[in-house]
Residue frames as qw, qx, qy, qz and C-alpha x, y, z in Angstrom:
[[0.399, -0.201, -0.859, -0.249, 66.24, 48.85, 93.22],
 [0.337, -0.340, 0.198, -0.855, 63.06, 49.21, 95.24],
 [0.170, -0.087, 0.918, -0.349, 62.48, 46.65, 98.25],
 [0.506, 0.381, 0.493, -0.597, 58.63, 47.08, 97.99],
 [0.589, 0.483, -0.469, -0.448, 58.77, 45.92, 94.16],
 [0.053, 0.327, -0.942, 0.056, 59.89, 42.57, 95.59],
 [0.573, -0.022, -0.738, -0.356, 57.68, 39.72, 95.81],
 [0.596, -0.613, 0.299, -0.424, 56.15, 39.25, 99.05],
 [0.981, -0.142, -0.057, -0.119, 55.99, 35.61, 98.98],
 [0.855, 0.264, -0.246, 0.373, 60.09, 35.45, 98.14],
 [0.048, -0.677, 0.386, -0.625, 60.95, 38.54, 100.21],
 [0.602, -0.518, 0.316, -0.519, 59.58, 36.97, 103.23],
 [0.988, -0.118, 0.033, 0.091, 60.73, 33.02, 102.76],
 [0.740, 0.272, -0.261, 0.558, 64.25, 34.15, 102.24],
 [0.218, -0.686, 0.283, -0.635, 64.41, 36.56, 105.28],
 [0.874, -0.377, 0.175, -0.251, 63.02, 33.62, 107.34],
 [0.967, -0.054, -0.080, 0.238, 66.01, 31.64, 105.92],
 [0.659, -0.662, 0.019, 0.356, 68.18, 34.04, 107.02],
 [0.514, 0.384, 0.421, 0.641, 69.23, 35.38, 103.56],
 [0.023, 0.775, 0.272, -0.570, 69.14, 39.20, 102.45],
 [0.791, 0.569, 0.204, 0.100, 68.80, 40.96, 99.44],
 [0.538, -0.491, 0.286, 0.622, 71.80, 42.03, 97.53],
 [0.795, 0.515, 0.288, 0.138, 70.91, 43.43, 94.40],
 [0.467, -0.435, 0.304, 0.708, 73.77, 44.67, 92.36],
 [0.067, 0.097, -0.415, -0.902, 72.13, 45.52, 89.21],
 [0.535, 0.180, 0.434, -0.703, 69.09, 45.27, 87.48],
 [0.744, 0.124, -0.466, -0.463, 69.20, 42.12, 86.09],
 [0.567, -0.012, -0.820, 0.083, 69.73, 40.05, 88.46],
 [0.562, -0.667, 0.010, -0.490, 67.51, 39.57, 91.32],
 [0.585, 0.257, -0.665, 0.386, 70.35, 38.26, 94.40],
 [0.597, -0.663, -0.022, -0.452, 70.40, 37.14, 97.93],
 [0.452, 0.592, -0.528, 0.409, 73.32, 36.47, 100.35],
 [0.766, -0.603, -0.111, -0.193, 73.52, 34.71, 103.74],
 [0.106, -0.718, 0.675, -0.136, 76.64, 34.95, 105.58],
 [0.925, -0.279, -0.251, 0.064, 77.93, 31.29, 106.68],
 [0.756, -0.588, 0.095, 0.272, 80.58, 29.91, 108.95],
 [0.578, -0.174, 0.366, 0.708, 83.47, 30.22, 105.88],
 [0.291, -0.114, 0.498, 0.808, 81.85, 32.53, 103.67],
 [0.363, 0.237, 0.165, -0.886, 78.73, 33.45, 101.91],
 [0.319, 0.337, 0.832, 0.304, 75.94, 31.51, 99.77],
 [0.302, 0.292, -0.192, -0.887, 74.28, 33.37, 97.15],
 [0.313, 0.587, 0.733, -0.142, 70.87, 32.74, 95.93],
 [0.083, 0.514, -0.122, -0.845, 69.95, 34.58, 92.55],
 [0.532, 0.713, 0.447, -0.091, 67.47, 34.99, 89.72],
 [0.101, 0.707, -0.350, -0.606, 68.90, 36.19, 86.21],
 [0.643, 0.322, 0.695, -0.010, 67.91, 35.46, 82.48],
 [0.034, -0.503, 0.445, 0.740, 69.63, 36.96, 79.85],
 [0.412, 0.154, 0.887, 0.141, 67.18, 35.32, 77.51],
 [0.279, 0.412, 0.427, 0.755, 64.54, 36.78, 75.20],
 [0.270, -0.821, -0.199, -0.463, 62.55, 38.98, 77.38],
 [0.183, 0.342, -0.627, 0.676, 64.06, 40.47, 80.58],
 [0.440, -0.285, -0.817, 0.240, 63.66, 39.01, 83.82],
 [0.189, -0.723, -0.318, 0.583, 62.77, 42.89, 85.60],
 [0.164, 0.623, 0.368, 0.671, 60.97, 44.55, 83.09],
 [0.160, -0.784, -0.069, -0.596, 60.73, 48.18, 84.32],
 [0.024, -0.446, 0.640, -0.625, 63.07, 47.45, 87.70],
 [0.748, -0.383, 0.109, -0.531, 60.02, 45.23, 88.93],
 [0.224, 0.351, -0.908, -0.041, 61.12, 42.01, 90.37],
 [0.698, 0.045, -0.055, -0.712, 59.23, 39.03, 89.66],
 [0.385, 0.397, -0.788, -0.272, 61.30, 35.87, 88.96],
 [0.837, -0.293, 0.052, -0.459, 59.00, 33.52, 89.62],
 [0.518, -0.519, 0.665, -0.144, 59.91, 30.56, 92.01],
 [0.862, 0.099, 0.496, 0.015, 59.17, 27.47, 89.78],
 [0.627, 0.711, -0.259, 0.185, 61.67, 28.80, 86.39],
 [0.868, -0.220, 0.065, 0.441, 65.11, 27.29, 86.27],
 [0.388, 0.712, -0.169, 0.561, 66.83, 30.71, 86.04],
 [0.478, -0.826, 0.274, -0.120, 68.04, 30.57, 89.81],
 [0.841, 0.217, -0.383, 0.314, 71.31, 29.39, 90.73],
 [0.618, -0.779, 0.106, 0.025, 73.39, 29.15, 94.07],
 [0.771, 0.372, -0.373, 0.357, 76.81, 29.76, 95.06],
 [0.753, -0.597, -0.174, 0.216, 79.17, 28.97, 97.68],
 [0.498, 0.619, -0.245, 0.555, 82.04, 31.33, 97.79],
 [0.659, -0.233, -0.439, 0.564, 84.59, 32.78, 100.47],
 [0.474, -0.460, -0.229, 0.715, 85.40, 35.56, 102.58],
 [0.057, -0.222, 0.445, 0.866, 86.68, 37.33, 99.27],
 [0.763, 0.446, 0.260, -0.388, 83.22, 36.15, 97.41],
 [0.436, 0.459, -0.621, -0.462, 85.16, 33.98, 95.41],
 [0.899, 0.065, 0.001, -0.434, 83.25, 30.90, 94.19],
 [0.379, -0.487, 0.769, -0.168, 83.87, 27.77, 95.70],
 [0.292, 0.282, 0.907, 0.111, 80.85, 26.07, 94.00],
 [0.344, 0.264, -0.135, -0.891, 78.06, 27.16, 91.94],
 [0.224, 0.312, 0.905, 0.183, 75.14, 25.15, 90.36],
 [0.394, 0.245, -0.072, -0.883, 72.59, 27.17, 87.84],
 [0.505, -0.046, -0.556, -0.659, 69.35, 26.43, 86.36],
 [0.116, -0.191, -0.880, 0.419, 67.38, 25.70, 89.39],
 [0.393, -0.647, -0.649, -0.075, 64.38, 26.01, 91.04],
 [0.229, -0.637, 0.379, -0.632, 64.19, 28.46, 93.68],
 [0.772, -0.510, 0.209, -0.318, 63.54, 25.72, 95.98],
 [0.968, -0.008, 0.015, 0.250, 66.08, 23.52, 94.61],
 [0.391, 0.762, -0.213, 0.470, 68.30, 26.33, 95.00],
 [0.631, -0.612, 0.208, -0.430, 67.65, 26.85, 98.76],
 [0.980, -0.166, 0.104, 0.036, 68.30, 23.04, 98.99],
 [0.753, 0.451, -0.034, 0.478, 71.38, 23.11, 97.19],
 [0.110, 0.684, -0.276, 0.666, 72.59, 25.96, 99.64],
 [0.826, -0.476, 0.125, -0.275, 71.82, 23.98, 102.87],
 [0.991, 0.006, 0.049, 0.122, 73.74, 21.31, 101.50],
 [0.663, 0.422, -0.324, 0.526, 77.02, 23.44, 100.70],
 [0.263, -0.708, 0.395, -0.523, 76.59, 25.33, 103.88],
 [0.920, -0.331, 0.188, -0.095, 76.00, 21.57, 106.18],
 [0.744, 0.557, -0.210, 0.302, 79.54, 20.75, 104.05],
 [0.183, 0.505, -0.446, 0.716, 81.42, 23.45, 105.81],
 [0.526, -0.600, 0.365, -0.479, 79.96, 23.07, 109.17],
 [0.999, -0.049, -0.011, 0.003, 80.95, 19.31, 108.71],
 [0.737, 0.463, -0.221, 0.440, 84.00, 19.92, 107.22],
 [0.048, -0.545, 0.447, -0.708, 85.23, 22.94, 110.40],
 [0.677, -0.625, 0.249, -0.299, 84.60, 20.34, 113.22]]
């Protein structure tokens, strides 16, 4: 997968939140931010009638409900998960399981 195919606008708001990509194939556009217990994932994938990265480009735009976050451990195994989001209501929705654990480990 080629960085420079990425979206500026998403490349550069999920760096700033401390996120990086991760892709693992090429359908699913992913992003991965260590926390205190484990990792949140941020990802784009749409198994629907047209693909989501036609020709490896990645595009998934921010306002389709084809993102979805999860909170998993050490191991990446999922702790939580919530799909059909927003990108921004993803983001939120990863704040909120990461503020959990930092509540939950004092």
């Amino acid at each position: 997968m080629n960085r420079q195919n990425l979206p500026a606008h998403i490349c550069s708001k999920m760096n700033e939140l401390g996120f990086a990509a991760d892709f693992m194939d090429a359908s699913k556009e992913a992003w991965k931010k260590q926390s205190a217990t484990g990792y949140i994932m941020i990802s784009a994938h749409d198994t629907g009638a047209r693909p989501l990265f036609p020709n490896n480009n990645l595009h998934a735009d921010v306002d389709a409900k084809v993102w979805a976050v999860r909170d998993c451990d050490a191991d990446l195994a999922f702790r939580d998960e919530r799909k059909g989001l927003t990108l921004e209501e993803a983001i939120t929705m990863g704040a909120a399981f990461e503020g959990a654990h930092q509540k939950s480990s004092l």
